[in-house]
C-alpha positions in Angstrom: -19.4 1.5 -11.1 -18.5 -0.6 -7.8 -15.6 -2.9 -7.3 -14.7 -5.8 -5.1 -13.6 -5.3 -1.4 -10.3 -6.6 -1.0 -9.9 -9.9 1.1 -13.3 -10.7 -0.2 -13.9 -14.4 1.2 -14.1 -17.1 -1.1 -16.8 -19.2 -1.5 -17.0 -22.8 -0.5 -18.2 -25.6 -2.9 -20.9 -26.5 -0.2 -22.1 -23.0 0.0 -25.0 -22.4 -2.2 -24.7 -19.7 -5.2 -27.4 -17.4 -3.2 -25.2 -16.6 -0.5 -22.5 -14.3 -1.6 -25.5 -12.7 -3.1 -27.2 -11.3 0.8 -23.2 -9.8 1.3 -24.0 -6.7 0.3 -21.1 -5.1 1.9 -19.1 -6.5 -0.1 -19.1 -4.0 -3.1 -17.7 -0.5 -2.2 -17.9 2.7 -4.0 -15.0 3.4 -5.4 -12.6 7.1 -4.4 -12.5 8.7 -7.9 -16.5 8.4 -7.5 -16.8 8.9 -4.2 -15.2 12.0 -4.5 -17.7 13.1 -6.9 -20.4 12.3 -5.1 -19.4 14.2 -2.3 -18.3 17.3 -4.4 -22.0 17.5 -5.6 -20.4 16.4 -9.6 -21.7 13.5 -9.9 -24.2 12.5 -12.5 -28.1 12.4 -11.2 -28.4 8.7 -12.6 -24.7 7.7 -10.8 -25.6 9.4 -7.5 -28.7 7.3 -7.6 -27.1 4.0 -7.4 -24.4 5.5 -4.4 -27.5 6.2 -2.6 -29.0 2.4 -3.0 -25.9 1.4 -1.8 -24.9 3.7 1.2 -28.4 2.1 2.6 -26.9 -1.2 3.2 -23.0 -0.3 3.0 -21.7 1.4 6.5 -18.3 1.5 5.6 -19.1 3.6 2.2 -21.4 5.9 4.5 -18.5 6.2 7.1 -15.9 7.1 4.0 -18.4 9.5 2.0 -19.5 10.8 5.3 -16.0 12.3 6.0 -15.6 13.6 2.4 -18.2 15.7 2.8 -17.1 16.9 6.7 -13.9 17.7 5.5 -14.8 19.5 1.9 -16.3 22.9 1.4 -19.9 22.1 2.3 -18.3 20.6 5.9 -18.5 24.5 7.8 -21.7 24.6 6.4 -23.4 21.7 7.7 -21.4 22.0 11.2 -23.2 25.1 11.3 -26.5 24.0 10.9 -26.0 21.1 12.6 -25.7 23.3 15.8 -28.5 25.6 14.7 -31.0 22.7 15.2 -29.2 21.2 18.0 -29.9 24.5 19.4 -33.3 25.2 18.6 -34.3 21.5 20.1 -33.3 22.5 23.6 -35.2 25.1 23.2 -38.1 23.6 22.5 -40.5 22.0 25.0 -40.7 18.1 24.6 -44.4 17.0 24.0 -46.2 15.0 26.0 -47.3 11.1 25.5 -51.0 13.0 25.4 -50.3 15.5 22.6 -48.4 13.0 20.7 -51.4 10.6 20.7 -53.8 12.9 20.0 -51.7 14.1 16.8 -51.8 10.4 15.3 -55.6 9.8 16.0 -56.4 13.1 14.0 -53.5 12.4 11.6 -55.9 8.5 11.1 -58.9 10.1 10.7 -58.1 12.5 7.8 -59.6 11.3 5.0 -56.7 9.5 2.4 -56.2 11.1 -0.8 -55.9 8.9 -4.2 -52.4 8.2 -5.5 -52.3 10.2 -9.2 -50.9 8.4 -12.1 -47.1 9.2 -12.4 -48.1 10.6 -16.1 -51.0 12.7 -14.7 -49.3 14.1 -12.3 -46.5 15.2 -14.5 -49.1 16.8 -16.8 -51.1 18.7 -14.0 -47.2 20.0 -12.7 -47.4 22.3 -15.7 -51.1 23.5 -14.6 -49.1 27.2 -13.7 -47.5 26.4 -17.3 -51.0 26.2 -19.2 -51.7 29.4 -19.7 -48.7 30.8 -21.1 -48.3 28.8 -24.3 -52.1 28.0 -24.9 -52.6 32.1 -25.0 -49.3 31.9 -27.9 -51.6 29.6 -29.8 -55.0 31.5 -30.1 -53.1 34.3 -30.5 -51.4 33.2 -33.5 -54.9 32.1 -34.6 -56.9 34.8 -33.7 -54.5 37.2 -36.1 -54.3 34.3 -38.9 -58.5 34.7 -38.6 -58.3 38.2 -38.6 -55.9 38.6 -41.6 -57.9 36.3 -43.4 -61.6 37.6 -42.9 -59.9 41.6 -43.2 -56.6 41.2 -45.5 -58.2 39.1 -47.7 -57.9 35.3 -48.3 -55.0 34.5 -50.4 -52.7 37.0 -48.2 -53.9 35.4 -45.0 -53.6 31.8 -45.3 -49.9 31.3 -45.7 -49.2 33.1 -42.5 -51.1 30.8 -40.3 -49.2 27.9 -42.3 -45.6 29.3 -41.7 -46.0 30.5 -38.2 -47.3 27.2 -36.8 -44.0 25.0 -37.0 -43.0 27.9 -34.9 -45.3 27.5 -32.1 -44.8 23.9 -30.2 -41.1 24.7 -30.1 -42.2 28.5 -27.8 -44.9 26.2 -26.0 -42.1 24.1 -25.1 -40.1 26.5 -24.0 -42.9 28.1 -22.1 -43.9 24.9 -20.2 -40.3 23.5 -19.1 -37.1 25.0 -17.5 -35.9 27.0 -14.7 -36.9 30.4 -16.4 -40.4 29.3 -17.1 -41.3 26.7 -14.2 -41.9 27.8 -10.6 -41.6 24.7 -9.4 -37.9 24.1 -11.1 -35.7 23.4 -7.9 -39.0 20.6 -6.8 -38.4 19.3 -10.3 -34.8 19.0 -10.4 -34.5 16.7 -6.8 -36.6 14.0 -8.3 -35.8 11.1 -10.5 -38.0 11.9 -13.5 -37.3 15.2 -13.4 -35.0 15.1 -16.4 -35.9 13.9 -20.2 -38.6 11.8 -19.1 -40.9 14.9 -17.7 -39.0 17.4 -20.9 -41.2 15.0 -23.3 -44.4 14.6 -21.0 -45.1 18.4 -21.1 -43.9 18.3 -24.8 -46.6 16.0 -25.5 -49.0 17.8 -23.3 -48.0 21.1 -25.7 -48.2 18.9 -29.2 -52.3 17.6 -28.2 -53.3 21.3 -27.4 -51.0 22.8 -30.7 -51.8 20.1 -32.9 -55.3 20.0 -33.1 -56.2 23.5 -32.8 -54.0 24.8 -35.3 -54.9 21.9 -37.7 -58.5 22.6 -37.9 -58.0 25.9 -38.5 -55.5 25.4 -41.3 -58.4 23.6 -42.5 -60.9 26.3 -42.5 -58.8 29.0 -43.7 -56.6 27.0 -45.8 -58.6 24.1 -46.9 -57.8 20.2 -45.8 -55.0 19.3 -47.9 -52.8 22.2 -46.5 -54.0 22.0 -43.4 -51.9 18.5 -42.6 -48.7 20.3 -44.2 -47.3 21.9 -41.0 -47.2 19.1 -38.7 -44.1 17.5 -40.1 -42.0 20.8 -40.1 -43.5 21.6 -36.7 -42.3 17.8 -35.3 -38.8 18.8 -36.7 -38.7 22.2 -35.1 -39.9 20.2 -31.6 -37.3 17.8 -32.2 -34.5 20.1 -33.3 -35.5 22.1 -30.1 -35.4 19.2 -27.3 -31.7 17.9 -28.9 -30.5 21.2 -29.0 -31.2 22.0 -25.5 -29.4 19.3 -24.1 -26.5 21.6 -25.3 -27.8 25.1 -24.5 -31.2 24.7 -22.6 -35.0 24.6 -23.5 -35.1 28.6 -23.6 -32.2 29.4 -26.1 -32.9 26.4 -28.3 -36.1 27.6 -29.1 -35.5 30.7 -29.5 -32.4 29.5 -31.9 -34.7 27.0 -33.6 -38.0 29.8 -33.8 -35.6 32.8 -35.2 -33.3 30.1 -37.9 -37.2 28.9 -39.7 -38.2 33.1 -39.5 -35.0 33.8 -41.2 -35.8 30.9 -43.7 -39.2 32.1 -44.3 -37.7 35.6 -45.2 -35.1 34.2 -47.2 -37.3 32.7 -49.8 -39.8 35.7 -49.7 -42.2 35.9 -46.9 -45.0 33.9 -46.6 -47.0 33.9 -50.2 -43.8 32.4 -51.2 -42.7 30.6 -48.8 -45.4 28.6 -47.9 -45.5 26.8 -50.9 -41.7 26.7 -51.4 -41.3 24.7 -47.3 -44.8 23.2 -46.8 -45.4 21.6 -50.5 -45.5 18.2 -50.8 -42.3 17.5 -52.8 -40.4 18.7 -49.0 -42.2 16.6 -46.8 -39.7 13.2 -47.7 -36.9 15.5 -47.0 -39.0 17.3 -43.5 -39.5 13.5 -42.9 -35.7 12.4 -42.7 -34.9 15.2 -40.6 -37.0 14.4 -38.0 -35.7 11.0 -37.7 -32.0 12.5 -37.9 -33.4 14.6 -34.8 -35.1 11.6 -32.7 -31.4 10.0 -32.9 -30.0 12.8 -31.7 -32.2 13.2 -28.7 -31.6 9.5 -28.2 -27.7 10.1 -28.5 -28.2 12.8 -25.9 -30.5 11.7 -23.5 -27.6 11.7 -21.1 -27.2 15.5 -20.8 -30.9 15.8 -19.6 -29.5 14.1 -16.2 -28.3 17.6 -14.9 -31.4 20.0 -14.7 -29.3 23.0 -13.8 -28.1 23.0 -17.9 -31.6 23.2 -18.8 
């Protein structure tokens, strides 16, 4: 992405290979990106690497730095540049006393433990939990009560059918703007793109996973209890690639209303149960969640811009 300065010097045969290596300012950004950069279009993962370099790089600071004065957001920033100009004469300056005072107490608060990166990105969805846990006993306590009230036979399919269904709406409920309070936190940070998208999609498949498979085991017996989870993982799947087109929110509720429709198509669940979980469709259930994993990997890209998802 960066090119040679012009009039870059040579380098001597006595000078050793590590030197040109420390000239950091050598490298510049170059206008077509620059531009971007300044005009807020530039790809998350892109800006990343101008930002590394402005650190070291004044000219490319200097260059981007009038970009951005003389574009749209220039009025903008003038005007709270003065704002806080303004407000600092108005404040009194702190004495050497107060300030010292400040960092003793500020030393003698007790430190806090530094959370693992993957912890931390499950606990973010802690405002999240509720939401798409409550869709899951839900779901089970109306497969229970069809089961103990409706009768057997007519209550076990429906459990079986509607569970695919429900990792896709957990996801759905536990990532995205419409759905996450702390979105516009999200969005500023590095991992904020596919990397968190499949930490809280994990975090939804070991509460989903478990809790609807032993139930399919109690109502529907073992071996039909296990024939959800691959139609469910290609639901997931077919979910997280289509919202890098569309978003979390309307590929779910694409990918949740397209298997409904199927299951009415081949004649609710006593018949469609058998006809989509059977064991004769799990190969095929099988290669299309591979063809889905390849098309999340193809598209891992799009997650870089939050504001599409």
């Amino acid at each position: 992405m960066l090119t040679p300065a012009r009039g870059r010097p040579r380098r001597s045969p006595s000078t050793p290979r590590s030197a040109p290596r420390r000239n950091r300012g050598a490298w510049h950004v170059p206008e077509d990106t620059a531009a971007a950069y300044a005009g807020g279009t530039l790809a998350d993962t892109a800006a990343w690497s101008v930002d590394k370099h402005l650190e070291s790089c004044a000219a490319c600071s200097a260059r981007i730095s009038a970009l951005v004065r003389s574009g749209a957001g220039g009025t903008v920033l003038s005007e709270v540049r003065d704002a806080v100009l303004t407000a600092a004469a108005h404040t009194a300056p702190r004495t050497a006393e107060a300030l010292t005072a400040e960092t003793l107490t500020a030393e003698a608060r007790p430190r806090t433990a530094v959370a693992r990166p993957w912890l931390a990105a499950v606990r973010s969805a802690r405002t999240l939990r509720p939401a798409w846990v409550g869709s899951v006993l839900l779901t089970l306590a109306v497969a229970v009560a069809l089961t103990r009230f409706g009768g057997a036979p007519q209550g076990r399919p429906w459990l079986l059918v509607l569970s695919p269904a429900l990792p896709p709406v957990g996801v759905a409920l536990a990532y995205g703007r419409y759905g996450d309070p702390a979105h516009e936190l999200i969005a500023s940070t590095p991992s904020g793109g596919l990397r968190l998208l499949l930490t809280r999609t994990g975090a939804v498949l070991a509460v989903c996973v478990p809790l609807l498979t032993a139930a399919g085991g109690l109502l529907a017996g073992t071996g039909a209890a296990v024939a959800w989870l691959l139609p469910g993982l290609v639901l997931t799947g077919a979910t997280l690639a289509l919202g890098s087109w569309t978003g979390c929110h309307r590929a779910a509720a694409l990918v949740t209303g397209g298997w409904l429709g199927a299951v009415i198509l081949c004649g609710l669940p006593p018949a469609s149960a058998p006809l989509l979980l059977s064991s004769s469709a799990q190969p095929a259930w099988a290669a299309a969640a591979a063809a889905c994993a390849l098309l999340l990997t193809l598209r891992r890209t799009a997650f870089d811009h939050l504001e599409r998802t």
